[in-house]
C-alpha positions as CSV (number, residue, x, y, z in Angstrom):
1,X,35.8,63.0,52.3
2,X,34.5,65.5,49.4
3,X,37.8,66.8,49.2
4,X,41.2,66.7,50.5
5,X,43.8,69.6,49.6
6,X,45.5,72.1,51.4
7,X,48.8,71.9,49.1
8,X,48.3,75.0,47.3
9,X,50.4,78.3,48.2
10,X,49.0,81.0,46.7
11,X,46.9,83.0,47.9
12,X,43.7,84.8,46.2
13,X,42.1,87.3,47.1
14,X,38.3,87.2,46.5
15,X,35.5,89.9,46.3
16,X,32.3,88.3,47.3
17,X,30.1,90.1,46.1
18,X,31.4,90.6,42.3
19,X,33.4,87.3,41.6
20,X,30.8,84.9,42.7
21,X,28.1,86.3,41.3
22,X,28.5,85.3,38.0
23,X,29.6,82.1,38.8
24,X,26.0,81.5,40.4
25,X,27.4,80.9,44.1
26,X,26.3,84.1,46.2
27,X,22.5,82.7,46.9
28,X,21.7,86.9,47.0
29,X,23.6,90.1,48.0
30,X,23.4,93.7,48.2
31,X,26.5,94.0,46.0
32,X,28.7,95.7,48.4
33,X,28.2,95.0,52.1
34,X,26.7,91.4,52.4
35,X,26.9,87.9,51.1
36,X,24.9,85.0,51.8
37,X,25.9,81.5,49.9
38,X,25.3,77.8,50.2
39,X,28.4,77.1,48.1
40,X,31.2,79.0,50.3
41,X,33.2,75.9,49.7
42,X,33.2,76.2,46.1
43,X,34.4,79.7,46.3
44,X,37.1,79.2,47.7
45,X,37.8,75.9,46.3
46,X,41.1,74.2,46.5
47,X,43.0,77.5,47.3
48,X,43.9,79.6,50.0
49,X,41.8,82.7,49.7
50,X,41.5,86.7,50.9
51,X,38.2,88.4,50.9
52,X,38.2,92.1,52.5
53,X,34.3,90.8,54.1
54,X,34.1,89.0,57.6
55,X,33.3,85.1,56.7
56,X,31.0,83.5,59.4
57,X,30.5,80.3,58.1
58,X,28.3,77.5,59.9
59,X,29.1,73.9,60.0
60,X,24.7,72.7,59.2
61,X,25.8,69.3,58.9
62,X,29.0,67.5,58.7
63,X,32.5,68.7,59.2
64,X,35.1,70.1,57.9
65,X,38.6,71.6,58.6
66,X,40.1,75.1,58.0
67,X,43.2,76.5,58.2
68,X,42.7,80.2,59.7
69,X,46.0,82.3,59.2
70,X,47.7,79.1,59.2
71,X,46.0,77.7,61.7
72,X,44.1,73.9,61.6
73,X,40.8,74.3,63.0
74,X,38.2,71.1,62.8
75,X,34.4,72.1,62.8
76,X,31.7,69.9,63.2
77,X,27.8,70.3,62.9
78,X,26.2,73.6,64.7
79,X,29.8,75.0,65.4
80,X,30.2,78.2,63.4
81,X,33.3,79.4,61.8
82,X,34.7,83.1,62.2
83,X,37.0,85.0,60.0
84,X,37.9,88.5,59.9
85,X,38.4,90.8,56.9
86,X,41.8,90.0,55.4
87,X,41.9,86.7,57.2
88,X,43.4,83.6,55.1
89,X,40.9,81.2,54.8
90,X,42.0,77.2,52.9
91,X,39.0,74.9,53.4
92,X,39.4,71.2,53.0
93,X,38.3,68.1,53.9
94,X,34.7,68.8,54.0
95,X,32.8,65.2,55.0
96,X,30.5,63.7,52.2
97,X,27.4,64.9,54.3
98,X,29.0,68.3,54.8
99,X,26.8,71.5,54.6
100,X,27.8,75.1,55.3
101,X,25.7,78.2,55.7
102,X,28.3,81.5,54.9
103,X,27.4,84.7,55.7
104,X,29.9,87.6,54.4
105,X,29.7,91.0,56.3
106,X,31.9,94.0,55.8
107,X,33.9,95.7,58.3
108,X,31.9,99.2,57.8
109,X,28.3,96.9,58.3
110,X,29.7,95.0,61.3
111,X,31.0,98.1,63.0
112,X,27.9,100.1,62.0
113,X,25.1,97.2,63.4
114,X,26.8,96.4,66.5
115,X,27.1,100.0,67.9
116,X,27.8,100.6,71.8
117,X,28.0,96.6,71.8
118,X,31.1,96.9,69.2
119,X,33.6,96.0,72.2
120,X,32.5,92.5,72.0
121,X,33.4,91.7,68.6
122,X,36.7,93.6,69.1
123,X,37.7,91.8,72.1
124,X,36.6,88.2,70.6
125,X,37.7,88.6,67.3
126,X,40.7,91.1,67.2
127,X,42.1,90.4,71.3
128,X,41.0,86.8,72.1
129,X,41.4,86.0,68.2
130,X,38.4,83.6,68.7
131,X,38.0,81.6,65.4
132,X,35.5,78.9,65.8
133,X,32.4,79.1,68.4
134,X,29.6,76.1,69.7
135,X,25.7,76.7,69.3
136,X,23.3,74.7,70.5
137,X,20.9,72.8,68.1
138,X,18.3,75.6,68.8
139,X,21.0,78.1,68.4
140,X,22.2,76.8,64.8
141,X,18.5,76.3,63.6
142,X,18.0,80.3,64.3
143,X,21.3,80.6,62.6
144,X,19.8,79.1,59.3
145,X,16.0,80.6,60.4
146,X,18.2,84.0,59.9
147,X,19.3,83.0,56.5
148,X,16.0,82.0,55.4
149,X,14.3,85.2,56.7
150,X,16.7,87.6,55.1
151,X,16.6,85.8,51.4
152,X,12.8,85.9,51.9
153,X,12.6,89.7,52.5
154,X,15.4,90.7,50.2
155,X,13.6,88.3,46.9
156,X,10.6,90.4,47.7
157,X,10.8,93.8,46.1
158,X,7.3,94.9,46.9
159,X,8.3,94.8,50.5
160,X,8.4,98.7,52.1
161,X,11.7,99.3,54.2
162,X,13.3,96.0,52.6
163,X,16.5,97.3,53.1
164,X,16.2,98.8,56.6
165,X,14.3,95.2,57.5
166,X,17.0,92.9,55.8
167,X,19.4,94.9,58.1
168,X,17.7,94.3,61.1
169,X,17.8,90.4,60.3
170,X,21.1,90.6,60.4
171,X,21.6,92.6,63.3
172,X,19.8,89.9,64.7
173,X,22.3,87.1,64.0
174,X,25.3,89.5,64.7
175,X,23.8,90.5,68.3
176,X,22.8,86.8,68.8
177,X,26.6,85.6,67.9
178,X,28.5,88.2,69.8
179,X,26.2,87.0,73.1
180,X,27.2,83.5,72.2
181,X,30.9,85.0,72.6
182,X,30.3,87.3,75.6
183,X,28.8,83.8,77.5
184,X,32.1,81.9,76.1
185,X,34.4,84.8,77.1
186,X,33.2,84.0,80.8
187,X,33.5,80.6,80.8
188,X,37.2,81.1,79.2
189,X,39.0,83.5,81.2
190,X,42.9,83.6,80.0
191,X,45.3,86.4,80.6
192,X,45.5,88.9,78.0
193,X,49.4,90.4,77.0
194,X,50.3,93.9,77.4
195,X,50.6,94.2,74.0
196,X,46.7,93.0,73.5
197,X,45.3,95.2,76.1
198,X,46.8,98.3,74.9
199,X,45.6,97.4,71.1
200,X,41.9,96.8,72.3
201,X,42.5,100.3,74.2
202,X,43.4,101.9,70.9
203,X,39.9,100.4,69.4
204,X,38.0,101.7,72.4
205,X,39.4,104.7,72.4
206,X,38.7,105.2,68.7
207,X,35.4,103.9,68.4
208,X,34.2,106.3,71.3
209,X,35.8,109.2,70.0
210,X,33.1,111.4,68.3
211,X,36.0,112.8,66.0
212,X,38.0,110.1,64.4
213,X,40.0,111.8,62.3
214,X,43.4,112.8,64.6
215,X,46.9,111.9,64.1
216,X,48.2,108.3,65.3
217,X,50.4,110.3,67.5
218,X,47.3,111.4,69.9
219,X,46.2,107.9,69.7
220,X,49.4,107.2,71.1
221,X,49.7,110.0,73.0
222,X,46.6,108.5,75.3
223,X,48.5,105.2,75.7
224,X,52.2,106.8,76.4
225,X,53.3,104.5,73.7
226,X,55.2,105.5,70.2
227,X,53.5,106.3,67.4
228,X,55.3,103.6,65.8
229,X,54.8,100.7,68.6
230,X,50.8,101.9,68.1
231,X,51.3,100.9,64.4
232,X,53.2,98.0,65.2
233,X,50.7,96.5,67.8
234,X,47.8,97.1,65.5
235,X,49.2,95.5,62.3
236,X,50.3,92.3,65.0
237,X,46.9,91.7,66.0
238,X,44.9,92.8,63.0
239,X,46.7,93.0,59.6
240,X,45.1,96.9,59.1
241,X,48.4,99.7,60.7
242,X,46.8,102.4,63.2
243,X,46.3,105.1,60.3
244,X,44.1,101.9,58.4
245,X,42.0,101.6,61.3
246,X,41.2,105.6,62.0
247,X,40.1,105.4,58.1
248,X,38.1,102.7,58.5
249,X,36.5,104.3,61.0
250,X,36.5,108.1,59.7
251,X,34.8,106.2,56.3
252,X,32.2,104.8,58.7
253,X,31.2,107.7,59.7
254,X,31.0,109.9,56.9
255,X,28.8,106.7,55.2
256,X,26.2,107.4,57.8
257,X,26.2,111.0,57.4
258,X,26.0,111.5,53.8
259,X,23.5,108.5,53.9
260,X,21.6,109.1,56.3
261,X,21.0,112.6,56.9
262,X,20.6,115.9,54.4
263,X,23.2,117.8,56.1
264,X,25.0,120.0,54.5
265,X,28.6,118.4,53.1
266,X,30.4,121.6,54.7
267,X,28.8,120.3,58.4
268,X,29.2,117.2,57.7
269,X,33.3,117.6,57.1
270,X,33.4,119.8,60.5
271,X,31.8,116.8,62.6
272,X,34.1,114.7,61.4
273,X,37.5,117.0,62.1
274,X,37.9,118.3,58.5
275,X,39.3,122.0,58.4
276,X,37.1,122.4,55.0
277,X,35.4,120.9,51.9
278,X,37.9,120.6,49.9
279,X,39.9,118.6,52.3
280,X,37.3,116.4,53.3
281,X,36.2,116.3,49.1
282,X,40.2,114.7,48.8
283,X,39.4,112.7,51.4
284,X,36.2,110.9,49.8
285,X,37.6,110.7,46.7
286,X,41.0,108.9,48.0
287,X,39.1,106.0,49.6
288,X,36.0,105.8,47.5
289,X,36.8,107.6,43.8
290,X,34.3,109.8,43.6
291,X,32.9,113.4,45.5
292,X,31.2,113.3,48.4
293,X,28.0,114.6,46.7
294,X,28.4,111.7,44.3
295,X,28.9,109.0,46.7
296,X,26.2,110.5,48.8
297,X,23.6,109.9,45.3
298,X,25.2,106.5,45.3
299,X,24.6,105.4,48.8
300,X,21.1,107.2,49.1
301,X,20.0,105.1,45.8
């Protein structure tokens, strides 16, 4: 065994896409939304870690164990390893043979690839709290193929649309994983709590909503719960409250429209429920520290 420690009781919390890139670990990254390294074990070394990015790690050779929340989980070669934002991640005993291939995604890119098929990560990840999934040889040698492809296009600057086409790589593996879980979702039929079903309700609801932005109360309101009990079930199953998940979600979508599209910022703040500019301006500013104009220059360059 390479190593063997899972004594240490702090936790740190991690930002993959600054900390490890002076320390020569992150093989390449856009600098704010995805991560790919070789050396995921050496990031988080010999302590028990918090990254705000979604780790799906693969097990290319070897094995290894992790403990998920505080949950043991052994993974052996072409099993991958799933952990969502905020999750806390200790990795030990890794095998002398062991090799992992990480890929770090955040919430806003996951959310934004996957779409209509969005339901599937929610229900795996957040309802079923499915942690560790099986590929097939062929399966984990796309896996790495994915990898490969994406480095490939994002080292080449020359390429036109290397952005857009490094995206669609990673769609790719995303759509190709959350499959993997839809055809072990059938094969793994358990009975889901009250408590769960009315949670992944919530997400629906919210994802389908073409405004976002209401109170938790009409959230609630839908389910005939409490505010409160909405919050409560929410922070259970996720670690993010009800109010953390309409942001996410509200910041989602104003990323796409002020990247995306030249609408005006005053339209832009009425599609997503704002009563004005300056609201939706204090808004921006809260979760991002700068104007909306600003962060549109930001994301557009």
């Amino acid at each position: 065994m390479r190593r063997k420690n899972k004594e240490s009781e702090a936790v740190r919390e991690i930002n993959l896409t600054a900390e490890s890139i002076s320390k020569s670990l992150i093989s390449f990254t856009d600098g704010s939304d995805f991560a790919v390294s070789n050396h995921i074990a050496d990031i988080v070394g010999n302590d028990i870690v918090r990254s705000p990015m979604n780790f799906i790690i693969l097990c290319a050779k070897g094995s290894f164990h992790a403990a998920v929340n505080g949950k043991d989980e052994e993974l052996t070669v072409n099993e991958v390893l799933i952990c969502r934002s905020n999750t806390l991640l200790n990795i030990y005993d890794l095998s002398e043979d062991c090799e992992l291939k990480s890929m770090c995604l955040s919430d806003r890119l996951v959310y934004n690839m996957l779409g209509d098929r969005l339901d599937v990560w929610i229900k795996n990840i957040y309802i079923d709290s499915v942690i560790k999934v099986s590929l097939s040889e062929t399966e984990s040698k796309r896996m790495v193929l994915y990898g490969q492809l994406i480095r490939s296009i994002f080292a080449d600057e020359s390429i036109a649309y290397r952005a857009a086409l490094v995206r669609t790589q990673l769609e790719a593996m995303t759509l190709e994983l959350c499959g993997r879980m839809v055809t072990l979702s059938k094969q793994n039929v358990t009975k889901t709590s009250y408590s769960k079903i009315l949670f992944y309700k919530f997400l629906r609801s919210l994802t389908s909503s073409p405004v976002k932005r209401k109170p938790v109360m009409a959230y609630a309101g839908e389910l005939a719960i409490t505010p409160k009990y909405l919050s409560f079930i929410c922070y259970k199953y996720s670690g993010c409250t009800a109010l953390e998940w309409i942001d996410k979600f509200v910041m989602e979508d104003a990323r796409y429209y002020l990247k995306t599209t030249n609408m005006p910022i005053k339209e832009i703040a009425s599609r997503l429920g704002f009563p004005n500019n300056s609201f939706f301006g204090r808004y921006i500013v809260r979760h991002v520290g700068m104007s909306p104009i600003a962060y549109r220059r930001t994301l557009k360059n």
